[in-house]
C-alpha positions as CSV (number, residue, x, y, z in Angstrom):
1,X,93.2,80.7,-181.9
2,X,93.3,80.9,-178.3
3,X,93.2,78.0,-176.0
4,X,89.9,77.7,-174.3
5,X,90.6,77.6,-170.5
6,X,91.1,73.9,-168.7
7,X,87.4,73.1,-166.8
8,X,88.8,72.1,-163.7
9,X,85.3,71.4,-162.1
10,X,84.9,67.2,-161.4
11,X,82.1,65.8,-163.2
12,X,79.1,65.1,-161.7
13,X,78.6,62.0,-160.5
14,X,76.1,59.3,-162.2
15,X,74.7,58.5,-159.0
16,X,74.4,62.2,-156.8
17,X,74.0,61.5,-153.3
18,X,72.7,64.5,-150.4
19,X,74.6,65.0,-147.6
20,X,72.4,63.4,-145.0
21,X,72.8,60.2,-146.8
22,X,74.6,56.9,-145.1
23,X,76.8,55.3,-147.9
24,X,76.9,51.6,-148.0
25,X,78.3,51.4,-151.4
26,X,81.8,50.0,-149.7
27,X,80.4,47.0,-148.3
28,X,78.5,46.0,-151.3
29,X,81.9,46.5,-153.2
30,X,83.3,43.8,-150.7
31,X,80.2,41.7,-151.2
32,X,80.3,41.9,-154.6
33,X,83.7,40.9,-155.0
34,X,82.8,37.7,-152.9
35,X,84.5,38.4,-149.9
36,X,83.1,38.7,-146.4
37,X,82.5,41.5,-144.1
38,X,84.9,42.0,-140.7
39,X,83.1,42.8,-137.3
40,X,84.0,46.2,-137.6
41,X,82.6,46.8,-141.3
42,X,79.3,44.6,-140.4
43,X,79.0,47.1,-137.2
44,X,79.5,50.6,-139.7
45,X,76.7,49.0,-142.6
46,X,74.6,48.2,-139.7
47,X,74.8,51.3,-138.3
48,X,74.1,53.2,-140.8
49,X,71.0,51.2,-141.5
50,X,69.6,51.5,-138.4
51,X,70.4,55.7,-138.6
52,X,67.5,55.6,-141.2
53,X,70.0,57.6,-143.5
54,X,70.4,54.8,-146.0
55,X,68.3,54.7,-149.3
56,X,66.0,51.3,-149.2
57,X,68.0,50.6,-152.6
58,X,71.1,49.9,-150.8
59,X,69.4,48.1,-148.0
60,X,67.7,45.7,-150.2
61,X,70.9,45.1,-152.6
62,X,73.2,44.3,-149.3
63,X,70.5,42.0,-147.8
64,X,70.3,40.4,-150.8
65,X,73.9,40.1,-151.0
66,X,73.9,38.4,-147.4
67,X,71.2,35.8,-148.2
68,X,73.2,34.7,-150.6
69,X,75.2,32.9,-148.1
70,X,75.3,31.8,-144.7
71,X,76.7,34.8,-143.1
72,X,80.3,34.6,-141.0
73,X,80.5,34.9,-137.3
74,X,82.1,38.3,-137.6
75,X,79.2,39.7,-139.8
76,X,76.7,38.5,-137.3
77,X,78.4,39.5,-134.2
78,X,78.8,42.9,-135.5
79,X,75.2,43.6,-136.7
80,X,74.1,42.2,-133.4
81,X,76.1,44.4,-131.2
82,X,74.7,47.1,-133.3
83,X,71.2,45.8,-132.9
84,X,71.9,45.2,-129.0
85,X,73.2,49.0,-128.2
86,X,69.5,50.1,-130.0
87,X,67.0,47.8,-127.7
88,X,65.3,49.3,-125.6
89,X,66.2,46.8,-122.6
90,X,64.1,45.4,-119.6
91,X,65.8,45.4,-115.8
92,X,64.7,43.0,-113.2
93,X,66.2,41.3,-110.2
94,X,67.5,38.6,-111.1
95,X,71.0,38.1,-112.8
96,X,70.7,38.5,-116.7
97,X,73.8,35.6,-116.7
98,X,70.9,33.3,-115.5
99,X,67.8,34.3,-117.2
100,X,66.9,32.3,-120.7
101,X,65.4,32.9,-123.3
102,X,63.5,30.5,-125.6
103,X,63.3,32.3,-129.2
104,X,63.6,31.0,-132.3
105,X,64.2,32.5,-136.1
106,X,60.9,31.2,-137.4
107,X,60.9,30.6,-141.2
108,X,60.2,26.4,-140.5
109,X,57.2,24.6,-141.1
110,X,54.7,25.8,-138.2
111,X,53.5,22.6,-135.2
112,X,52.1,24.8,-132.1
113,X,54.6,27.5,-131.1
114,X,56.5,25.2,-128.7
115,X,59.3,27.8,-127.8
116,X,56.0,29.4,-126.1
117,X,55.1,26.5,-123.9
118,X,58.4,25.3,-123.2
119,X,59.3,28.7,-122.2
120,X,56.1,28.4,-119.6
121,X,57.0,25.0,-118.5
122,X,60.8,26.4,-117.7
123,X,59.4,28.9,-115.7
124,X,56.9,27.0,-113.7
125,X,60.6,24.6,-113.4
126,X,61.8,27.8,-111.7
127,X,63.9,29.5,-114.4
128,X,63.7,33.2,-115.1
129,X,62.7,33.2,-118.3
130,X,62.4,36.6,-121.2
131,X,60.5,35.3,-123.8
132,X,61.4,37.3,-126.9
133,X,59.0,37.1,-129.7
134,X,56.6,38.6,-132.5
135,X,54.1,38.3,-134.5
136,X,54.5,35.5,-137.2
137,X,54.1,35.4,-141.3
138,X,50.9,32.1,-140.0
139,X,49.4,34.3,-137.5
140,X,50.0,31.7,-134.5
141,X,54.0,33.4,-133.6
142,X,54.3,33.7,-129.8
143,X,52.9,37.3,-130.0
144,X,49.2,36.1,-131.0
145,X,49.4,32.7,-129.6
146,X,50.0,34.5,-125.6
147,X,47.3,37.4,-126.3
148,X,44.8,34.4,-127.1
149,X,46.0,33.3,-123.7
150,X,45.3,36.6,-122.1
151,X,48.7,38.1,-121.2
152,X,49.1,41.7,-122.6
153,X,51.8,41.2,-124.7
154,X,52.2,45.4,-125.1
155,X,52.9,45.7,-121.7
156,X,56.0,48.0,-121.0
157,X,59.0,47.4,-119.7
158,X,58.3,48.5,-116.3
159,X,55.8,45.7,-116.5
160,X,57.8,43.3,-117.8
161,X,60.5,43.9,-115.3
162,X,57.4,43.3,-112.8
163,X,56.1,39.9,-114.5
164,X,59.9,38.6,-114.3
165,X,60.0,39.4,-111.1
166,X,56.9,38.0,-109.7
167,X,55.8,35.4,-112.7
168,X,59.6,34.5,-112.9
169,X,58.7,34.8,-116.8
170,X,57.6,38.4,-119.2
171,X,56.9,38.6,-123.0
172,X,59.3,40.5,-124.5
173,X,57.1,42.0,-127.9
174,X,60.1,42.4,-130.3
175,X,57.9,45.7,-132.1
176,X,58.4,47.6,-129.1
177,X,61.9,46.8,-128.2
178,X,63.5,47.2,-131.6
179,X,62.8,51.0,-132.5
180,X,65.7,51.1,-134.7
181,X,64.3,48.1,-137.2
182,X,61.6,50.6,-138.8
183,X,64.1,52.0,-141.1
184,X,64.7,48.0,-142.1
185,X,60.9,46.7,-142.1
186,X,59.7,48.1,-145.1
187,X,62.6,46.6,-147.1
188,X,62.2,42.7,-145.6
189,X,58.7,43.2,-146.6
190,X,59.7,44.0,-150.2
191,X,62.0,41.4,-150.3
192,X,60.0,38.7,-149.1
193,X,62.6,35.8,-148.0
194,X,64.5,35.6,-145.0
195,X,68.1,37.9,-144.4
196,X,69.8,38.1,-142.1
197,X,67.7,40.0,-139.8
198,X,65.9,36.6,-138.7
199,X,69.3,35.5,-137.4
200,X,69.5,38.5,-135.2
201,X,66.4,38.9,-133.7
202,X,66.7,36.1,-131.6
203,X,70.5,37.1,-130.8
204,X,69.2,40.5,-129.3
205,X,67.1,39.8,-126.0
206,X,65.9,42.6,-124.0
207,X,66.4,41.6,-121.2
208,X,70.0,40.3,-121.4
209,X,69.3,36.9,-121.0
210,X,72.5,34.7,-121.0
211,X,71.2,31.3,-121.6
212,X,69.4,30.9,-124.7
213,X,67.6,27.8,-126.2
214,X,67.1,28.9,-130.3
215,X,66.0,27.1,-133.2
216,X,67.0,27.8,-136.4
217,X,65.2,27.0,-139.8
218,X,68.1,25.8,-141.1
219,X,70.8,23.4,-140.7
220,X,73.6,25.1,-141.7
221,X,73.2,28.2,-139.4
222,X,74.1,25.7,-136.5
223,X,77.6,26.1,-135.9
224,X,77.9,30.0,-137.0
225,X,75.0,30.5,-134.4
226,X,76.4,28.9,-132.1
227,X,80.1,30.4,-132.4
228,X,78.1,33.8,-132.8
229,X,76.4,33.1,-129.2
230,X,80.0,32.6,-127.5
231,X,81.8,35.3,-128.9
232,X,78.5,37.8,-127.7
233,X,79.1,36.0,-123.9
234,X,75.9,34.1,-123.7
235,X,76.5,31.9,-120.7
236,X,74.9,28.4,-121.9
237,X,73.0,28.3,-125.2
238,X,71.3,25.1,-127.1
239,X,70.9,25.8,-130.9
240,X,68.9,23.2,-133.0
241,X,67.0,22.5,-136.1
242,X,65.7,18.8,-136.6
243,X,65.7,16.7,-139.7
244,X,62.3,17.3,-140.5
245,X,63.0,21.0,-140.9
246,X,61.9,22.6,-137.8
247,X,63.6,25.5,-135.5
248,X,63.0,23.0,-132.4
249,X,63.5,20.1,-131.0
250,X,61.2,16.9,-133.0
251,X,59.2,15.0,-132.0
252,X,58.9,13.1,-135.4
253,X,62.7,12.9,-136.4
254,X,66.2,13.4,-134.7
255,X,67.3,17.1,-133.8
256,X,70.7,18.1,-134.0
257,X,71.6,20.3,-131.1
258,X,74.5,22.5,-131.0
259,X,75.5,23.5,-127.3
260,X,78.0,26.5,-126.1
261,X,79.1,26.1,-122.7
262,X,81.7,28.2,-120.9
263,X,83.7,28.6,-124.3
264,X,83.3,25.0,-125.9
265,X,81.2,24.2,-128.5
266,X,79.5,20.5,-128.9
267,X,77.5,18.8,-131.5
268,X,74.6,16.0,-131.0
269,X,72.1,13.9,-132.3
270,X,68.8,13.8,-130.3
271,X,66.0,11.3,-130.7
272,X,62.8,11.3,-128.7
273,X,63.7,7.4,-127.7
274,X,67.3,8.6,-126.6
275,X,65.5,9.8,-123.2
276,X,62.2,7.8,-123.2
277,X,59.8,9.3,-125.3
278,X,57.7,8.2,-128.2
279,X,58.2,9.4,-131.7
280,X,55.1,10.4,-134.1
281,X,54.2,12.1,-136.9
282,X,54.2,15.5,-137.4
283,X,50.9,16.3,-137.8
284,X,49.7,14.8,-134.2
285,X,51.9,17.9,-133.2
286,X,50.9,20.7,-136.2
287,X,48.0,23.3,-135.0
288,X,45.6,23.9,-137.7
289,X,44.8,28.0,-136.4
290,X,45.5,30.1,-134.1
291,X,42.5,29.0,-132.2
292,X,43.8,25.4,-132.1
293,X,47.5,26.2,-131.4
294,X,46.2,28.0,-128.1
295,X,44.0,25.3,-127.0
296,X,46.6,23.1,-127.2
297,X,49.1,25.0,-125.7
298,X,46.3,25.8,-122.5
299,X,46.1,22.1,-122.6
300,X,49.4,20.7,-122.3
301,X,50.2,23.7,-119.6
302,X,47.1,23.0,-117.3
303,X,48.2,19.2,-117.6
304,X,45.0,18.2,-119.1
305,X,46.4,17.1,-122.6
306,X,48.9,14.3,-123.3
307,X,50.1,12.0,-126.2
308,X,52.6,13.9,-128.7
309,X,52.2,17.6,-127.9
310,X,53.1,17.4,-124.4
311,X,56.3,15.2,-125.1
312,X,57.1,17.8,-127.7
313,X,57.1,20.8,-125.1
314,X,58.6,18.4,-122.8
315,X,61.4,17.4,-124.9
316,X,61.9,21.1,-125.9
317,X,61.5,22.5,-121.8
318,X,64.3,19.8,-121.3
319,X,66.7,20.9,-123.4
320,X,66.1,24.4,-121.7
321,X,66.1,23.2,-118.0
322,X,69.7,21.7,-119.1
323,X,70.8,25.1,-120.9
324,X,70.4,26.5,-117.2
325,X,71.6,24.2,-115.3
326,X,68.7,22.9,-113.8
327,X,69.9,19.1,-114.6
328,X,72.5,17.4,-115.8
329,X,70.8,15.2,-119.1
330,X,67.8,16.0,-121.2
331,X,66.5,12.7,-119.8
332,X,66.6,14.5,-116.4
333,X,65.2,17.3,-117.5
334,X,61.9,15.5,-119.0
335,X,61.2,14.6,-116.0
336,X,61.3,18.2,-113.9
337,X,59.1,19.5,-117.0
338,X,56.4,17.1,-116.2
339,X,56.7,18.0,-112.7
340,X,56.3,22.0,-113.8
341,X,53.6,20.5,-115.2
342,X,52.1,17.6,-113.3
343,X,52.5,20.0,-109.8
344,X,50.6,22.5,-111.1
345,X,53.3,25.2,-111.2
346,X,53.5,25.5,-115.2
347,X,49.8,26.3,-115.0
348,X,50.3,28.9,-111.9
349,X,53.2,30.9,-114.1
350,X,50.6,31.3,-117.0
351,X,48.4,32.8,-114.4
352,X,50.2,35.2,-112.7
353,X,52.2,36.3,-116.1
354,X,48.6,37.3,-117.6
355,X,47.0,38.9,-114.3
356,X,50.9,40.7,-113.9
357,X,51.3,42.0,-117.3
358,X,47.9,43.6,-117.5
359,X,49.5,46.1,-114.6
């Protein structure tokens, strides 16, 4: 009998792929084998993600993956470089290396946006400040809690660039600066717990700012957050989470504070008492809608509320005024936030950043 001629065409494979498809089955092959990603291999999967040629399969599966730990310093500084050369950036006057930026990852119990009003309390203080932000999982993030207040927070970036210039303070709306993301969004929906992308967000300003006061939801993002900051250049940056579980500083319990500065990297322990403030609980400080988190906000800005709230912004618009410079303690700087306040000037930035960013 004749021998039936060798098939010498490969076998198909179980899992076909078209040729416009982004591949990230290597790095879940090093994620499933429990190592870590390098800079270089975080950059390519992110990449690829943000292409939009990557099947939502794969994107779930290696965000999954990552929230499995706390990712490394290389993994985040290569997804936010990635993220960072897809912004679409702001440009104003002043120097990016002194402008700050006030965002935090969210995913912490809610009090009344604080980042917001301590970001407006900075600038009244005179700091330049690009307040990165977006619309929150409560309804009261910094996106909803400033358009109650009036500013147009889908002002473009010419605009922006105008309100930092004038208002020494913009809203940067993270929807319209992060084009890329829309390949990602539908997947963090479906997942439905934090990834890594909550880490980045707040890494990725538009405007370049290179001091940067951010909360994280948890603890143990401190020190890769902070070593994450210095290796991107930030210039001075404060990263903290409290031990009552929130991404800023408390009002109610200590707040460790991580601070990078000019290459080194210190740890502290902050109580309200340490620089003459009152503790109390955490509900004297917790917004019950969005309606209440902007009247308080309005209220500890125009100077005409007090008590807990307005040593909670203070304490927060301290630890900013010292992130640039402004002072040289956080005792200090309590005391040139409740003359932002106290002077009228917080108030005056709130106004001019609404009538500016409506054009």
């Amino acid at each position: 009998m004749a021998k039936e001629p060798e098939n010498t065409t490969p076998a198909p494979s179980e899992f076909p792929r078209t040729d416009q498809d982004a591949d990230l089955t290597p790095f879940l092959q090093i994620l499933l084998s429990n190592r870590s990603l390098s800079e270089e291999e975080s950059a390519a999967a992110f990449d690829a993600m943000m292409s939009g040629r990557v099947h939502h399969g794969e994107m779930g599966a290696f965000l999954a993956l990552l929230a499995t730990r706390t990712p490394t310093t290389d993994e985040l500084v290569g997804a936010a470089r990635v993220m960072r050369s897809n912004v679409t950036g702001i440009k104003a006057r002043t120097p990016v290396a002194d402008m700050l930026d006030t965002a935090g990852t969210g995913g912490a119990p809610k009090t009344f946006n604080v980042s917001t009003a301590a970001a407006l309390i900075a600038a009244g203080a005179g700091v330049v400040v690009a307040k990165h932000g977006n619309r929150s999982r409560t309804g009261r993030g910094s996106a909803e809690v400033l358009q109650t207040l009036g500013v147009n927070v889908d002002a473009d970036a010419s605009i922006q660039a105008a309100c930092l210039d004038e208002a020494g303070i913009c809203f940067c709306f993270a929807i319209h600066h992060h084009p890329a993301t829309r390949h990602v969004m539908p997947v963090r929906k479906a997942l439905g717990v934090p990834t890594i992308f909550n880490l980045l967000g707040p890494l990725t300003n538009p405007a370049g700012a290179g001091r940067q006061l951010m909360g994280v939801y948890d603890g143990r993002f401190l020190d890769v957050i902070a070593e994450t900051l210095d290796r991107l250049g930030t210039r001075r940056a404060a990263v903290l989470h409290s031990e009552d579980g929130l991404d800023e500083c408390s009002i109610s319990a200590p707040t460790t504070i991580v601070q990078v500065h000019e290459g080194e990297i210190t740890r502290t322990v902050l109580a309200p008492e340490d620089v003459g403030l009152t503790s109390a609980p955490r509900k004297s400080v917790t917004a019950g809608d969005l309606d209440h988190a902007t009247s308080m906000i309005r209220g500890i800005v125009d100077g005409s509320l007090g008590g807990p709230p307005r040593d909670m912004a203070l304490l927060n618009a301290a630890v900013a005024l010292m992130t640039c410079d402004r002072c040289d303690s956080i005792r200090d700087g309590v005391a040139l936030a409740a003359e932002s306040i106290d002077s009228g000037h917080a108030m005056q930035t709130l106004e001019t950043l609404v009538r500016c960013s409506r054009g």
